[in-house]
N, C-alpha and C positions, 0 to 999 in steps of 0.2 A: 798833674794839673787838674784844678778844679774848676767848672763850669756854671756860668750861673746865668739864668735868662729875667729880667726885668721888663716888665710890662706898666708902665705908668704912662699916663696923657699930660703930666704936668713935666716939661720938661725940665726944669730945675731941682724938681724930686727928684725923679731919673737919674742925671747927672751926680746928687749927692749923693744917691743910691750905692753906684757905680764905682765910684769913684770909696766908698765906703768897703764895698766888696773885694775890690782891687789892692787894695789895703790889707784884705784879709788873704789873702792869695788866691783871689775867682779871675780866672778868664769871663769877661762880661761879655754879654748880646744883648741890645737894649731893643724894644719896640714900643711902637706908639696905637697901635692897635690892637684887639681879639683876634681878627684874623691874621695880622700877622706872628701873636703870639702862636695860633693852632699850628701855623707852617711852621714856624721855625720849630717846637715840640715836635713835628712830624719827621725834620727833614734832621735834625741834632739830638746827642742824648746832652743832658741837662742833671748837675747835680742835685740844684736847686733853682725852682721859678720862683720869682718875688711878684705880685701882681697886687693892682691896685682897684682892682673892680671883681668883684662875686658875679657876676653876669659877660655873657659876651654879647657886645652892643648889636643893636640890631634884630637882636631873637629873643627868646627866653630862653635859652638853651645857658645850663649854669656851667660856667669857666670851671671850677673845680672838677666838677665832672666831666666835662672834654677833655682837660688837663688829665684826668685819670685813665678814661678810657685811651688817649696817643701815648702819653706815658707813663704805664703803671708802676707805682714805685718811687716815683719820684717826688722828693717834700714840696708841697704849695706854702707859700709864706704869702700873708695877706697883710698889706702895706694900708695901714685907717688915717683919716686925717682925725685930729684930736676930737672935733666937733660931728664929727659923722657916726650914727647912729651904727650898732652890730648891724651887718643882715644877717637875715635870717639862715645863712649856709656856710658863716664864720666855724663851724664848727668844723666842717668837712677841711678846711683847709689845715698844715701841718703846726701851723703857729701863726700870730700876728706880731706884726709892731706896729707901735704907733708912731706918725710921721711928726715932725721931721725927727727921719733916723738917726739914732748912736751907733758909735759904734760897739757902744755896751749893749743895747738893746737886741742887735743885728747878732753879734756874736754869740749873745744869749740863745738868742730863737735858733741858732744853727748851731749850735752845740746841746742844747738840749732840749729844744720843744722840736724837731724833725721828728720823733718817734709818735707824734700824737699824744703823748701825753704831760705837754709841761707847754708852758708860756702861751698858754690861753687866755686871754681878756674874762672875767666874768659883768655878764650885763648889769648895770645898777640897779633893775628891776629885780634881778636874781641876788645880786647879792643884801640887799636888803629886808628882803623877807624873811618870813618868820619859817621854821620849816615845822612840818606836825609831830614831831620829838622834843624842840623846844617848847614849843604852845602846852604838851600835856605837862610838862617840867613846870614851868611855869604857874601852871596853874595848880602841881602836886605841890610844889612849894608855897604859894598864898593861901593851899587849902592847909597845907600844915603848920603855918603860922597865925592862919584863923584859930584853930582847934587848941595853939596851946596857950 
């Protein structure tokens, strides 16, 4: 049996959440706050946390890295609403999805962005740019189409 802790404030996410995960074979634990995510990470082991906030309310102390230091090892999956901007500690988490969840998008990120390296969001700032391999390309090609 598999285990999975849900943290969101909007209780109808949660719900879908849950209800998505339970689907995929997770025993779910829901909560509605940071502190009661840190207790229940402290007091259960957890296959996977799904949370909905980079921050634990109240402090500046970042949820991912609480989440790291009670349970190290364990995937953070970071739950975005479509119009909510990255923060800035998206990266520390194991994978995101954008809400309201699939169950393609959910199974996605738990089957293979948990290792840190897949189902990453890239920021439209990032992906947009130009990067300084393309820029001298660019310009070795306008300079080679000047010259002939």
């Amino acid at each position: 049996m598999k285990y999975a802790l849900i943290y969101d404030d909007d209780a109808a996410a949660r719900r879908h959440s849950a209800t998505l995960l339970k689907s995929l074979g997770y025993l779910v634990a829901e909560t509605t706050t940071t502190q009661a995510t840190l207790n229940a990470t402290k007091a259960l082991h957890f296959d996977v946390i799904l949370t909905s906030s980079a921050h634990a309310a109240g402090d500046r102390r970042s949820l991912p890295g609480e989440l790291s230091r009670l349970a190290s090892g364990t995937p953070t999956v970071l739950l975005l609403d479509e119009d909510e901007p990255f923060p800035p500690l998206y990266h520390a988490f194991s994978a995101t999805v954008t809400k309201p969840v699939t169950v393609r998008a959910l199974r996605h990120a738990l089957e293979f962005g948990l290792d840190g390296t897949g189902a990453h969001p890239v920021p439209s700032s990032i992906r947009f740019e130009r990067r300084d391999g393309q820029r001298r390309r660019h310009a070795r090609d306008r300079a080679s189409t000047r010259l002939a």
